[in-house]
N, C-alpha and C positions, 0 to 999 in steps of 0.2 A: 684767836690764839688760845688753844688750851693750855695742853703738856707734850715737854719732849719724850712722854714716858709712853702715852695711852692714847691710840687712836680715836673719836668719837664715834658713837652707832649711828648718827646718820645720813653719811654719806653711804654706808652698806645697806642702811635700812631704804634710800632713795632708790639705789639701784636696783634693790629688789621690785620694785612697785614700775618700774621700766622693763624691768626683763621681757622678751618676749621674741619668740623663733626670727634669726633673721634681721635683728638688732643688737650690734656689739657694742657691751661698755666696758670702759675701764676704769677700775677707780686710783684716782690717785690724791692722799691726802697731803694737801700741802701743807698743813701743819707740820707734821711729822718732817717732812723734807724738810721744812724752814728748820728746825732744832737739830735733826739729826746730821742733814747733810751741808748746812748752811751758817748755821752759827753757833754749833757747836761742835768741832773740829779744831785736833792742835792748832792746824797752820793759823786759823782764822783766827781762835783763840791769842796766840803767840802776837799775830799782828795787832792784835787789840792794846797788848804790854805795853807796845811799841807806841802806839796812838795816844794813849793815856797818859805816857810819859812825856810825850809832845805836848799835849793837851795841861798837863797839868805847869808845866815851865810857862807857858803862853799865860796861867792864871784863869785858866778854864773854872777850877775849881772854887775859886775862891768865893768863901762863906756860902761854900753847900751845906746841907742840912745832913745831921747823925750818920743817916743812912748811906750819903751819898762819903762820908769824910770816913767813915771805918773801913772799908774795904781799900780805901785810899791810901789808905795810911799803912794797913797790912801788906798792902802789894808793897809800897817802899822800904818797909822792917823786914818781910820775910819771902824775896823774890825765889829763893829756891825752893820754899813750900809750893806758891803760886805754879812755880816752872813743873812739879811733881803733878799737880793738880791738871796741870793743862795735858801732859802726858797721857793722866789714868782717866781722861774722859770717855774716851771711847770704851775703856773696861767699866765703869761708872753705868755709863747709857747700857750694854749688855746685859750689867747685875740684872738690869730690869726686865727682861724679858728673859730669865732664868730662875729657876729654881731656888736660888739663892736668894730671888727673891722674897721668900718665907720664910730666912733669916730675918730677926731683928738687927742684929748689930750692923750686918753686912749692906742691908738694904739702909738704914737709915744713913748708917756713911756715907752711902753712893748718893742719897737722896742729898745730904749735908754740900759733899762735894757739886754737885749739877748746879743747889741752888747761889753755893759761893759763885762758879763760875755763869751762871744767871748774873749774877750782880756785876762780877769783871766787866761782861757785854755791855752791862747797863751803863759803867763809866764812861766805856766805846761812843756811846749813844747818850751821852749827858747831856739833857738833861733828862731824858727818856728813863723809865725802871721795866725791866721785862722779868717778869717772876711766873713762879706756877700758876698758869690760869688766869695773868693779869698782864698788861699792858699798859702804861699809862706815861702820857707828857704832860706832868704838872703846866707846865707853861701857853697849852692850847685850850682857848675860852672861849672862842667862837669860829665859827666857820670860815671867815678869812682866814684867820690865823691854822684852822685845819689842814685851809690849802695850799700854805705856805711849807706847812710841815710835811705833806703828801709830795713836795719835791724838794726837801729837803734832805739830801746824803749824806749829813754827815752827822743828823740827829737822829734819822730816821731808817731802822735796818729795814723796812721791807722792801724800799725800791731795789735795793741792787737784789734784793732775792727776786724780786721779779721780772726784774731783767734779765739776770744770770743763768735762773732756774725754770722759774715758771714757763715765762713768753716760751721760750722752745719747747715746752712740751705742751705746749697751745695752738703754734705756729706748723708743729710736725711729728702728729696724732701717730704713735705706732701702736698698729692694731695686731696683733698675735692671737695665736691660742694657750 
């Protein structure tokens, strides 16, 4: 997991050392897809509110640590900032791959905004934290416990992206020019 911002060089750098007459590849970075198409979207977004509001009446939350209680707490004081935030993501995620990116103010807001709504996800996925370039379940210490978390849906966002997303375009390779 990198960024929903920035592709890596090498999955471009692989395919180039593959090239050759006669061999078609395609690349496709599931990074990007996971952030851009998969968990960072109003809809998904909006259902997270929903979840966390569930989540928190049930006592999900109870005595989590700084990071996991402030955004907690901001989503309950100020749901219609939250609701504006989950709206302007997809103009957020664009700032980035424009121009505007070489604004300060402009870019750091959007960057401000993505990594609040980084954190929203994270509550989704408590006790999981997913941030720029990081990933981490405090609560997995050894390998059993990995593999418990590896079919775990409702702590763990990447099974249903690999279900949802991935598998089919693994399952039903479209080759073009």
């Amino acid at each position: 997991m990198a960024s929903p911002a920035a592709p890596p060089w090498a999955p471009a750098q692989t395919a180039a050392l593959f090239t050759c007459p006669g061999l078609s590849l395609e690349q496709y970075d599931a990074n990007l897809d996971f952030f851009l198409n998969h968990l960072l979207t109003p809809k998904r977004l909006t259902d997270f509110v929903n979840l966390i509001k569930k989540r928190e009446k049930q006592g999900s939350f109870n005595g989590a640590d700084p990071d996991t209680a402030s955004p907690l707490a901001d989503l309950a004081a100020n749901p219609e900032h939250w609701i504006r935030k989950i709206a302007g993501v997809e103009c957020s995620l664009e700032l980035l791959r424009t121009e505007e990116f070489y604004q300060p103010e402009s870019c750091l807001a959007a960057l401000k905004d993505i990594g609040d709504l980084l954190a929203l996800a994270s509550l989704a996925y408590y006790p999981c934290r997913i941030q720029w370039g990081r990933f981490s379940n405090p609560t997995v210490w050894d390998w059993p416990q990995a593999g418990d978390f590896a079919e775990d849906q409702d702590t763990n966002p990447f099974p249903s992206f690999c279900q949802g997303r991935l598998a089919p375009r693994i399952a039903l390779p479209r080759l073009s020019l």
